[in-house]
C-alpha positions as CSV (number, residue, x, y, z in Angstrom):
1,X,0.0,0.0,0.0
2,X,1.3,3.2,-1.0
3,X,1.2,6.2,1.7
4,X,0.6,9.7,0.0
5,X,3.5,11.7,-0.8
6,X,3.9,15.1,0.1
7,X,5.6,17.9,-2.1
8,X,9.0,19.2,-1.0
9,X,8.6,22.6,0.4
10,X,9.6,25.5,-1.4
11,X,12.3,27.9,-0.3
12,X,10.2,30.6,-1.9
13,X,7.5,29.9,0.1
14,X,9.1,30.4,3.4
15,X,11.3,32.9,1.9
16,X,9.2,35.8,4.2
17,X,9.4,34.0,7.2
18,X,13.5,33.4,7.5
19,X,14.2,37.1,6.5
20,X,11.7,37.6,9.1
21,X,13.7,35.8,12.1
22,X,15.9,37.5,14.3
23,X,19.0,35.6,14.9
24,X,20.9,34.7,17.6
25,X,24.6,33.5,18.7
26,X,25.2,31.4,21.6
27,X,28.1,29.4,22.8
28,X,29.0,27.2,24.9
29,X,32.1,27.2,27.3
30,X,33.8,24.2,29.3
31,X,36.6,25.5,31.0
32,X,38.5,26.8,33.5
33,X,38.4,30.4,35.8
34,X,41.8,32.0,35.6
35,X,41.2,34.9,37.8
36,X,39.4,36.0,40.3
37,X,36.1,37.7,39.0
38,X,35.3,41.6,38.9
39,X,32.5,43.9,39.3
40,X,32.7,47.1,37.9
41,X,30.0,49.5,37.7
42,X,28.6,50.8,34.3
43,X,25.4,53.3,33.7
44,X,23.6,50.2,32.8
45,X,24.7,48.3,35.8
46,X,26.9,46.4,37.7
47,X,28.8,44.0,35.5
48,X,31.1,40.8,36.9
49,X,34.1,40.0,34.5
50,X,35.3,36.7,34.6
51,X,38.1,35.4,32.4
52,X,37.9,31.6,31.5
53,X,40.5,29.1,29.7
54,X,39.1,26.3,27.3
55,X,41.4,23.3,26.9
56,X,41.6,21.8,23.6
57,X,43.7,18.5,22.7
58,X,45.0,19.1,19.0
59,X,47.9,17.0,17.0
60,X,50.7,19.1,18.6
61,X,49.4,19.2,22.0
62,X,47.1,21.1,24.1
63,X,46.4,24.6,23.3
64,X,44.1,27.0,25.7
65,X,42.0,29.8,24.4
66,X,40.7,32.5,27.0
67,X,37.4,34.6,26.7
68,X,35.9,37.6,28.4
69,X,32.6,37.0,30.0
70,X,30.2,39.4,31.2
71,X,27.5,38.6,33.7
72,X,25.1,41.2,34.2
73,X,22.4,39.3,36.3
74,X,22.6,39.8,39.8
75,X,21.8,36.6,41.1
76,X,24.4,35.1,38.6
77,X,26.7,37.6,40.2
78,X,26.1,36.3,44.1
79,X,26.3,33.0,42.8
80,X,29.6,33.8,41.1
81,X,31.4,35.8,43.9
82,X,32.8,32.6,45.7
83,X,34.9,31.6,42.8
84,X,38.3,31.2,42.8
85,X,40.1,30.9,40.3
86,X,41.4,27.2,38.7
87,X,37.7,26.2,39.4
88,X,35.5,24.7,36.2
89,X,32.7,26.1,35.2
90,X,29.9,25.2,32.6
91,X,28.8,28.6,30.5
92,X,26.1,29.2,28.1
93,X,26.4,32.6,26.9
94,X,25.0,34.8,23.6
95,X,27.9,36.3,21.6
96,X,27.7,39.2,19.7
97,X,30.8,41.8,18.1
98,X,31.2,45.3,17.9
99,X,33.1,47.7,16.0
100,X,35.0,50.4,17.2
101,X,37.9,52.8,16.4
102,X,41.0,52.4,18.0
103,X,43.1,54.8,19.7
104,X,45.3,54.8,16.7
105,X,42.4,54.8,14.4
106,X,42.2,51.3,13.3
107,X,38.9,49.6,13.3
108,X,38.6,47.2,15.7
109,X,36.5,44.3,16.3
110,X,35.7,43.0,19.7
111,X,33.4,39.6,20.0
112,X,31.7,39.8,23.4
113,X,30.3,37.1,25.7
114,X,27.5,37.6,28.0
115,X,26.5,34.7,30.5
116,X,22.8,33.0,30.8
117,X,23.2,30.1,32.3
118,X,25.9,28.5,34.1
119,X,26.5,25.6,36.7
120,X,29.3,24.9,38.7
121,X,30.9,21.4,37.8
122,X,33.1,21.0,41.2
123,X,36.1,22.4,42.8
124,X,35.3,24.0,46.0
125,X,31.8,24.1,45.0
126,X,29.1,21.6,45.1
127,X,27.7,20.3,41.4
128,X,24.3,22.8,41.2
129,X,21.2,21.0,40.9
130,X,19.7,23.5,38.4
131,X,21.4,25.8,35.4
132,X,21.1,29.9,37.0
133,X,19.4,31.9,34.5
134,X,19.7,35.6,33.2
135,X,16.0,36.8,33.3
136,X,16.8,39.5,30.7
């Protein structure tokens, strides 16, 4: 017995509705803190800097890459301001870059992090039983 096919879907027809979608980027981040974190104060807020090392094995070794992240939800923040540094973390963050002009008048392009969710994966810290969440 033969079922009924369907007809592929057009491109065309949904055309609209991807050119319609906002998009997002968000990463991922398995890794390490390597410094104490930072709050500075900004005109939107109180922002926490922490600075986090991603191990990666390749051919030739293992080769760490470091990113900025920014956590702007306070009760990420409080959650946060126990770390110590050498303590793994799980991050989900969105990413997004600007452009800017440099002092010497190059363009520059900065990709920034900024923290959802998180959860602690050990260390000092007991495993969290829930990911934290950034309201906004």
């Amino acid at each position: 017995m033969q079922g009924r096919q369907s007809k592929p879907t057009s491109f065309r027809k949904h055309k609209t509705e991807y050119n319609d979608m906002l998009g997002t980027a968000e990463v991922t981040l398995l890794g390490r803190v390597v410094a104490d974190p930072e709050v500075t104060d900004t005109s939107g807020g109180p922002v926490m800097k922490l600075r986090v090392a991603v191990n990666e094995k390749r051919k030739n070794g293992e080769h760490a890459s470091f990113y900025n992240v920014d956590v702007w939800n306070e009760k990420n923040q409080a959650a946060l301001s126990k770390i110590k540094m050498g303590e793994p973390l799980l991050i989900f963050a969105s990413m997004s870059t600007e452009q800017y002009q440099g002092k010497s008048g190059d363009k520059i392009t900065a990709t920034r992090l900024r923290m959802e969710k998180f959860r602690f994966l050990g260390g000092s810290k007991e495993p969290a039983t829930k990911l934290e969440e950034d309201p906004y």
